[in-house]
Each structure stands twice: as structure tokens, then as C-alpha cells.
N, C-alpha and C positions, 0 to 999 in steps of 0.2 A: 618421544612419543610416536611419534611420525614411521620410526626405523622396525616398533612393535606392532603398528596395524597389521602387518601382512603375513607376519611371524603365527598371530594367532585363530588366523583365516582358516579353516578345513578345508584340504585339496587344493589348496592353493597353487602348489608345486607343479601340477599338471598343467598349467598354464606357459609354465615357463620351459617346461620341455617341449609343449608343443610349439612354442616360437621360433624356437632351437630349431626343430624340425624343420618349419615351415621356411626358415633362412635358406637352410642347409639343401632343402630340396629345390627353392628357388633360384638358389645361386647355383647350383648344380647340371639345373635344366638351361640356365642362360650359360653357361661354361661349354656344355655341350653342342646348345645350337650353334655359340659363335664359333668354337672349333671346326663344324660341319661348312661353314659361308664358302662359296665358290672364291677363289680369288679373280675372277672375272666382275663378279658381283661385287665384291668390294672395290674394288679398281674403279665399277663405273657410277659407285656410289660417290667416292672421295672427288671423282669432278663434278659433281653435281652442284654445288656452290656457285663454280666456276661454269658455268654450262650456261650461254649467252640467250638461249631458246630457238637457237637456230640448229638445224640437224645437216649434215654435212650430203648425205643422201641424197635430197631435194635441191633442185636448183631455185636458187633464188624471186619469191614474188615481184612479179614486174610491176612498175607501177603504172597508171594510166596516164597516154604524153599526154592528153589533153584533159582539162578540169571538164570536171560533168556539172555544165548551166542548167541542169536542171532544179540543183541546191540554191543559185543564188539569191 
């Protein structure tokens, strides 16, 4: 029963081509961008997991020698 709903649907078909499509042009668009990626860009994507929040640039926040008695 289940297998003849859609068999006796009008237009039905257009549905299914347009999914097709909409795959096809998706997966297509994401195949192109990721071909177009800098490999610099990805490089500095894949440490980024790994990337402790410190940037090597900047010299290190010093801390204050002495506690601020103004908190206690």
C-alpha cells in the first residue's frame, strides 16, 4: 500500500529531480570552494585545536610583583 501512494500522486516526479539537482549543485559549490582554500589557510586552521591562546608576536603579560591591598 505504502509503495502505491506516490506512484499515483500527479507531478510527483519533479520533486525528485529537483533534489537531485539541489545535491548536485550543493555538493558542487562545496567541491569548488574547498579546492579554491589557501593552503596557508588551512595550515593555520588545522593548529587551531592546538593553539594554547598565546600568540608568539606579543611578549608575555607580566604579572604585578606586588598583590593590590586594595581587594582585601
Amino acid at each position: 500500500m505504502i509503495k502505491n501512494v506516490l506512484t499515483h500522486i500527479g507531478g510527483i516526479e519533479i520533486y525528485g529531480i529537483l533534489s537531485v539537482l539541489l545535491f548536485f549543485t550543493v555538493f558542487t559549490a562545496t567541491l569548488f570552494w574547498a579546492l579554491r582554500l589557501k593552503k596557508t589557510h588551512l595550515d593555520a586552521m588545522a593548529r587551531l585545536p592546538l593553539h594554547d591562546g598565546t600568540t608568539d608576536s606579543l611578549p608575555p603579560i607580566s604579572k604585578p610583583s606586588q598583590p593590590d591591598s586594595s581587594h582585601e
